[in-house]
C-alpha positions in Angstrom: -97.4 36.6 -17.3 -98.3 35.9 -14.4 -102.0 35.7 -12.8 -103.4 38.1 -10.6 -104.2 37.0 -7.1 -108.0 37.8 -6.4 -108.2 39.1 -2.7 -105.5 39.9 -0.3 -103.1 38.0 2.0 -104.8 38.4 5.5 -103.7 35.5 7.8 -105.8 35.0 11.1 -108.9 32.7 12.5 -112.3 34.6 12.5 -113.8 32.9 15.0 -117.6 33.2 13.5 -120.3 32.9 15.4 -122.6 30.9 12.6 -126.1 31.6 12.0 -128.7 29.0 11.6 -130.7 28.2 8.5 -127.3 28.0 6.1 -124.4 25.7 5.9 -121.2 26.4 6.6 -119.9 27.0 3.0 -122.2 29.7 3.2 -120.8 31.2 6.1 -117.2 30.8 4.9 -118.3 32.3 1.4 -119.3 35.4 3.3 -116.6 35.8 5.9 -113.8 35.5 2.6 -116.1 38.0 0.6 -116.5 40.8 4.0 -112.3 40.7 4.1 -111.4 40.0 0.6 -109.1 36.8 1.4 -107.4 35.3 -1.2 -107.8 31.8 0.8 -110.2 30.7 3.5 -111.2 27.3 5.0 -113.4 26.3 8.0 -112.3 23.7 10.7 -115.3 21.2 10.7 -119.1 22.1 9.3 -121.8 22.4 11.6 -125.6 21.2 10.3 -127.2 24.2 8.3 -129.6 23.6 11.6 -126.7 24.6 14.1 -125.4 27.4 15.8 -121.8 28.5 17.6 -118.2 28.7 16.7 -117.0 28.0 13.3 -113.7 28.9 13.2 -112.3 30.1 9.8 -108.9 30.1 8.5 -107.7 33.0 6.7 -104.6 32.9 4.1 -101.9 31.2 5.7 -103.8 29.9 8.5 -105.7 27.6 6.4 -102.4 25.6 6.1 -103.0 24.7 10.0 -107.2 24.3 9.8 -106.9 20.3 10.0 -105.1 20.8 13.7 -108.7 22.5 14.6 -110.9 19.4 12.8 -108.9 16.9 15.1 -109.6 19.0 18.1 -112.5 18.4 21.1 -115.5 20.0 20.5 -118.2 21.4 23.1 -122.1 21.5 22.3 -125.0 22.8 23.7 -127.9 20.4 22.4 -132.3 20.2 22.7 -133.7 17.0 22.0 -137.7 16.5 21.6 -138.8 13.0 22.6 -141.7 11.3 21.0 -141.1 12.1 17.3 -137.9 10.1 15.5 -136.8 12.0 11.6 -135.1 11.1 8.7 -132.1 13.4 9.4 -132.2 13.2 13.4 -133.2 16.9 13.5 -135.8 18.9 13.3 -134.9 20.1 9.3 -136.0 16.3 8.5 -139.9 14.6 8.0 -141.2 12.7 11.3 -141.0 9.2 10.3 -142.4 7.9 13.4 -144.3 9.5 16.3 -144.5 7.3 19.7 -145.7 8.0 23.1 -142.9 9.6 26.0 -143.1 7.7 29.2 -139.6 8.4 30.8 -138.8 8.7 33.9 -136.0 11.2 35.0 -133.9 8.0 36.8 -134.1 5.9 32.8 -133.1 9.6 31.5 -130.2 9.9 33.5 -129.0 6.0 33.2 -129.2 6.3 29.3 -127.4 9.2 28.9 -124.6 8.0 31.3 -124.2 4.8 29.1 -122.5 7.5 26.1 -119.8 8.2 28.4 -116.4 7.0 27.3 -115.3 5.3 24.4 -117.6 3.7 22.1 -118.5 3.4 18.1 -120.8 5.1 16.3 -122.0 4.7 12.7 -122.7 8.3 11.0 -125.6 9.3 9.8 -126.6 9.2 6.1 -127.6 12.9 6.5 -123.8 13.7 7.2 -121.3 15.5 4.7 -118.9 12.0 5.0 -118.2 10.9 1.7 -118.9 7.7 0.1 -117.5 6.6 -3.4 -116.6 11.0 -4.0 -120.3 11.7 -2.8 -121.7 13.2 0.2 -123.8 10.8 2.1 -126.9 13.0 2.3 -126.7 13.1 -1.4 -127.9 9.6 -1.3 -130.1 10.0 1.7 -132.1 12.5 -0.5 -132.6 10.0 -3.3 -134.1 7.6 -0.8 -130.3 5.3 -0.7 -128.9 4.1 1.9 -125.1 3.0 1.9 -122.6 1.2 4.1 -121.0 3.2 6.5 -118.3 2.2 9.2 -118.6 2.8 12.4 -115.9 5.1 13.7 -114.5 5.6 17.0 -115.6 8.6 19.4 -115.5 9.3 23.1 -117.7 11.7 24.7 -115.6 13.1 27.3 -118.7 14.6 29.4 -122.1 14.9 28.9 -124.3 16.5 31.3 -128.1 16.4 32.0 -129.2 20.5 32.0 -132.8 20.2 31.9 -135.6 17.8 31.2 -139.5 18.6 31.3 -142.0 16.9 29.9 -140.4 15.9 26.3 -137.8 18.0 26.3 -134.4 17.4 27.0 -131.2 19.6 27.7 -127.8 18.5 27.4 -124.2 19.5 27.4 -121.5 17.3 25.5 -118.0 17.4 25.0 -116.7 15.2 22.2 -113.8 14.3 20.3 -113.8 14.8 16.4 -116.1 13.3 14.5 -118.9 13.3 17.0 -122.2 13.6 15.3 -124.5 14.8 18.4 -127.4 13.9 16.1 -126.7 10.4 16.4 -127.0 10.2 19.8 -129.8 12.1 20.1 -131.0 9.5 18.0 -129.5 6.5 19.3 -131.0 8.1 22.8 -134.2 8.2 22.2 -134.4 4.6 21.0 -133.2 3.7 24.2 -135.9 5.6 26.2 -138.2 3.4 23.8 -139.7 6.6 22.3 -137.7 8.4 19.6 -136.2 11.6 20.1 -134.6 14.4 17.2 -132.4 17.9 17.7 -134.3 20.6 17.7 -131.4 23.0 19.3 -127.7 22.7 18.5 -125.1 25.0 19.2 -121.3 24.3 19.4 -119.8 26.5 22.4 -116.0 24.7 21.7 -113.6 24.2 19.4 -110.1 23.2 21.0 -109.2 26.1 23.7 -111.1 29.1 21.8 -112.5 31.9 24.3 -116.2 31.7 23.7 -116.4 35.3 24.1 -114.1 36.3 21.0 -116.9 35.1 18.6 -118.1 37.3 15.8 -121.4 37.4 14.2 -121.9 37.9 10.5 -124.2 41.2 11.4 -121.4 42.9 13.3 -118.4 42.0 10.9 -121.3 43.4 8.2 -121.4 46.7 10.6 -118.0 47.3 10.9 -117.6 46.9 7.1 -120.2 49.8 6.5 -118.8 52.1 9.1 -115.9 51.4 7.6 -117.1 53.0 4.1 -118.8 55.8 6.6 -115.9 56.5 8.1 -113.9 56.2 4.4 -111.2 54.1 6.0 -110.2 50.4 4.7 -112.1 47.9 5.5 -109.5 46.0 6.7 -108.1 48.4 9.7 -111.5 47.5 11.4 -111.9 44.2 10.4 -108.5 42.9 10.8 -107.9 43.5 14.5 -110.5 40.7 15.4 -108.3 38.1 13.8 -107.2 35.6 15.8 -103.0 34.6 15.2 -102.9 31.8 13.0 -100.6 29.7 15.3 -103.7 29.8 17.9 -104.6 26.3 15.6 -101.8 25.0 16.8 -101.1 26.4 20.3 -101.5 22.9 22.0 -98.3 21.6 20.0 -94.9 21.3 22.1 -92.4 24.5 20.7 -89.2 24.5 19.5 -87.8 28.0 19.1 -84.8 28.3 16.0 -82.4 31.2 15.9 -82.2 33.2 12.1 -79.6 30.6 11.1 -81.8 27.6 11.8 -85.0 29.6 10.4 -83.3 30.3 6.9 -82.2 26.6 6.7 -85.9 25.4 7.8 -87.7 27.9 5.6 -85.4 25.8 2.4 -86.7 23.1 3.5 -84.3 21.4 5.3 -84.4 19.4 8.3 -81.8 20.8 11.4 -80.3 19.3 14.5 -81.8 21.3 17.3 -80.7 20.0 21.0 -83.2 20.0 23.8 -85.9 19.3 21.2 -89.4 17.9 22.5 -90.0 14.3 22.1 -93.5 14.6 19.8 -94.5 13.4 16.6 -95.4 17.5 15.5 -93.5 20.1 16.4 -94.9 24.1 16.6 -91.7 26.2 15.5 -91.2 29.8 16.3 -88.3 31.9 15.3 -86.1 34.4 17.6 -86.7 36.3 20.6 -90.3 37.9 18.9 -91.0 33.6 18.6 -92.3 34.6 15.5 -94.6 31.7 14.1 -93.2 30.2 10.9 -94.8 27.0 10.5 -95.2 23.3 11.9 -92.5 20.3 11.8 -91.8 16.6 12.5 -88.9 14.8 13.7 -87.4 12.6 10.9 -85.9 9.1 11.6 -82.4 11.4 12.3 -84.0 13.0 15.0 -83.7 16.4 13.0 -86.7 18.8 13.7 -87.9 18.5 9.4 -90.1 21.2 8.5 -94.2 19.8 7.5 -96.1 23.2 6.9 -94.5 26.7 6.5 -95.9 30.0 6.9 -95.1 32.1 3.2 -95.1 35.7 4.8 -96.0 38.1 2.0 -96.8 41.4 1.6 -100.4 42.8 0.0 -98.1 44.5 -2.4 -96.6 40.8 -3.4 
């Protein structure tokens, strides 16, 4: 016999506006519960400290989430000078206080020098794994372990405000960025410490910043729902995002029904006038119905990688 699916097949990206003060487990926990998804994933966590856009897969869509964790990011950040913590932000213990003597020409010089590329070792209060571990795991218990240095460009990163010891910035990132670290790796440059006291991520990819949701009004719309003794989902629903907005950056390729049924078995097909790129976004027909991602095998054949399973909540 087989087992019943718990939840329902809803595909789309809720793009959630997360909350400070819980992690972004938590917020995915809640956003599955509020639509009763069978499957849901979120595209990169934010510190239980941050703010901003959390975009979360739904059903299908989660197939597509890892597209969103390579993606640029945008952030909104406050740094405090004077006081260096344990975790870079303002959740951690103040493990050294020193005086702020900064002038706003050494601000501006500083900051300029995280432009481009460059390395940057992680923090050990970051959800990177070490050995099957999280690495604050072993931050808590007072160890420290070796961590690489990975490679990050910060594409911009402007100067929004700066009086007395606080500082405003803007950054734009590539994955991977931890804007902690350079908060941190700042203020030791200024000679006097500095920690995030304010983050908020305003970019993920191309996202509208204006389509996010908050947890309070998917909550409202769930009660007026019941109010108005209608499904949840008919209010809920609409606010999904397609799930093919993951991957709207990708070159198309558009298959006729023949080529669909054949791709949708599996099999690679010859398509002419294909885009030279290592991942393809396919669509189907005139309605260039979404059906999943592909690469181009060493035939030169567009070979499907991810497919969308379209089912039905009766399924």
């Amino acid at each position: 016999m087989a087992r019943r699916r718990k939840g329902r097949p809803v595909n789309g990206v809720v793009l959630l506006d997360k909350p400070t003060g819980i992690s972004s487990n938590d917020a995915l926990q809640k956003v599955k519960r509020l639509y009763f998804a069978e499957k849901a994933g979120h595209t990169g966590a934010l510190d239980p400290l941050a703010t901003g856009m959390l975009p979360i897969c739904l059903g299908e869509a989660t197939k597509f989430s890892q597209f969103l964790l390579d993606s640029d990011k945008r952030y909104r950040v406050i740094a405090k000078l004077g006081q260096r913590t344990d975790t870079s932000d303002s959740d951690g213990q103040v493990v050294e206080t020193r005086p702020v003597n900064v002038s706003l020409e050494h601000l501006e010089n500083c900051i300029d020098r995280f432009r481009g590329e460059s390395e940057q070792i992680p923090s050990m209060f970051s959800a990177l794994k070490y050995q099957g571990k999280p690495l604050y795991e072993y931050a808590r218990q007072g160890i420290e372990v070796p961590r690489e240095a990975r490679k990050i460009k910060v594409y911009e990163i402007l100067l929004h405000r700066f009086e007395a010891d606080e500082v405003e910035m803007e950054v734009h990132c590539s994955k991977g960025t931890y804007i902690r670290t350079i908060v941190d790796d700042l203020g030791e440059m200024l000679g006097c410490g500095a920690h995030v006291t304010m983050l908020r991520r305003t970019g993920v990819a191309n996202y509208p910043y204006e389509k996010m949701v908050t947890l309070e009004q998917l909550n409202e719309l769930l009660e007026q729902a019941h109010r108005d003794e209608v499904a949840p989902k008919e209010l809920l629903d609409p606010l999904l995002l397609p799930m093919d907005t993951a991957v709207e950056d990708l070159p198309e390729v558009n298959l006729n029904a023949e080529l669909t049924e054949l791709v949708q078995h599996g099999m690679p097909v010859q398509v002419f006038g294909v885009p030279d790129a290592a991942v393809l976004r396919m669509t189907s027909g005139d309605q260039r119905t979404f059906i999943g991602v592909a690469e181009l095998n060493d035939d030169g054949k567009v070979a499907p990688k991810r497919l969308v399973v379209f089912r039905s909540e009766t399924d």
